[in-house]
C-alpha positions as CSV (number, residue, x, y, z in Angstrom):
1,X,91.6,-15.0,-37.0
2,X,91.1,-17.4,-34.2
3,X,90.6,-15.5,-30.8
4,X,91.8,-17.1,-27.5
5,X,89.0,-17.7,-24.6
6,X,89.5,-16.5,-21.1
7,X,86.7,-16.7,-18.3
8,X,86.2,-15.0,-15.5
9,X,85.9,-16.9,-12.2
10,X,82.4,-16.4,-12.0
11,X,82.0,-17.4,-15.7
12,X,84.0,-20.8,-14.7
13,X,81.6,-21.5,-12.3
14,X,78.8,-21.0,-14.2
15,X,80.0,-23.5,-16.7
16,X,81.3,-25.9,-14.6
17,X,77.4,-26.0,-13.3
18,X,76.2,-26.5,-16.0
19,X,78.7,-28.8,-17.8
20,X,78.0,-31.0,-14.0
21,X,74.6,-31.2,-14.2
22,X,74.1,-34.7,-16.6
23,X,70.2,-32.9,-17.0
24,X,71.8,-30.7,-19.4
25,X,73.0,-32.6,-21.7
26,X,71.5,-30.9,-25.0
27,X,72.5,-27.7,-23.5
28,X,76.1,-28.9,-22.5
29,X,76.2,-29.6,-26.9
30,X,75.1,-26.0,-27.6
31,X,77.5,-24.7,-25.3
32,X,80.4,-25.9,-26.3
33,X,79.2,-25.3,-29.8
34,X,78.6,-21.2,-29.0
35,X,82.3,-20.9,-27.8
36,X,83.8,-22.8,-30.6
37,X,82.1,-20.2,-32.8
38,X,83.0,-17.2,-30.3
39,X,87.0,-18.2,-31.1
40,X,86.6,-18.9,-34.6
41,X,84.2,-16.1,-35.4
42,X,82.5,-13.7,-32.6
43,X,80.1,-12.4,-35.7
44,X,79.0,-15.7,-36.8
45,X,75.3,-15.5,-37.8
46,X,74.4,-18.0,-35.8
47,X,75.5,-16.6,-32.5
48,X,73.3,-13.5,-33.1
49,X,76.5,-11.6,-31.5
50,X,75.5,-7.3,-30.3
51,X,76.5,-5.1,-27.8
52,X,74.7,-5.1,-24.7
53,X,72.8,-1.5,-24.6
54,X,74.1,0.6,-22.2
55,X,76.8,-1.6,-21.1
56,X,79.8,1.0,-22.6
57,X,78.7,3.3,-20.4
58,X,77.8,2.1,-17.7
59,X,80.8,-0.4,-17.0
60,X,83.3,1.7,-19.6
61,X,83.3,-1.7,-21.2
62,X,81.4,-3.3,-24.6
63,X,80.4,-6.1,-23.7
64,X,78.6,-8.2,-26.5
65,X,76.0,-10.9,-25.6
66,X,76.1,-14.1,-28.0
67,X,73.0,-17.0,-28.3
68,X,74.2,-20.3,-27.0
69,X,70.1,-21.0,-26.9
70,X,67.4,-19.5,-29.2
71,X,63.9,-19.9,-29.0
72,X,64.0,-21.9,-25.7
73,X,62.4,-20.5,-22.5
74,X,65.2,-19.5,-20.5
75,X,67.4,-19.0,-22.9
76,X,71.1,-19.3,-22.0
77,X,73.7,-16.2,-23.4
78,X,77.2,-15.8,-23.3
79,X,78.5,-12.2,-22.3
80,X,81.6,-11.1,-23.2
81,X,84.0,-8.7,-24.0
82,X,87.7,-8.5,-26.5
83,X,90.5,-8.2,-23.9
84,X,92.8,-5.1,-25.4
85,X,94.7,-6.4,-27.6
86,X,91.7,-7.7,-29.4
87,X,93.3,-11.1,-29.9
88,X,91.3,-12.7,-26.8
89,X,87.5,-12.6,-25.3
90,X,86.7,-12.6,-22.5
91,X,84.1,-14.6,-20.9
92,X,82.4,-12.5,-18.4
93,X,79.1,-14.8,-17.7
94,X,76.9,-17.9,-19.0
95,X,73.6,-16.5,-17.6
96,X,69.9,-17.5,-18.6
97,X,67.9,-15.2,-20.7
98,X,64.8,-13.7,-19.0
């Protein structure tokens, strides 16, 4: 099943930054690779996809966080959430991992 991307505003900004910013160019790659994965396959090994702790109950929505980055100080992570009808995700940010 194939899953339909939507973005937040804030997550559009986030990637247009980065997908701006020619200094990123290996990150820019591993980006767009992470949400081609997302739409084909949210559970795809490689993405390391898992809810965010706490997030269900705090926010009364799972959100799941997905690797764009591994390894890599900084690491960049995509979090998101299925919209309810389960056949789109939702992007909700493109945020460094600390």
């Amino acid at each position: 099943m194939t899953f339909k991307l939507q973005m937040t505003s804030e997550a559009k900004l986030q990637l247009q930054k980065i997908m701006t910013d020619s200094s990123k160019i290996g990150l820019q790659k591993q980006l767009k690779k992470c949400l081609r994965l997302l739409s084909s396959n949210p559970r795809h090994p490689g993405l390391n996809s898992h809810p965010l702790v706490g997030s269900e109950e705090s926010t009364g929505l799972k959100i799941w966080t997905s690797y764009v980055q591994n390894k890599t100080p900084s690491a960049h992570r995509v979090l998101w959430c299925y919209s309810n009808t389960k056949k789109e995700i939702i992007i909700l940010q493109v945020i460094p991992h600390y």
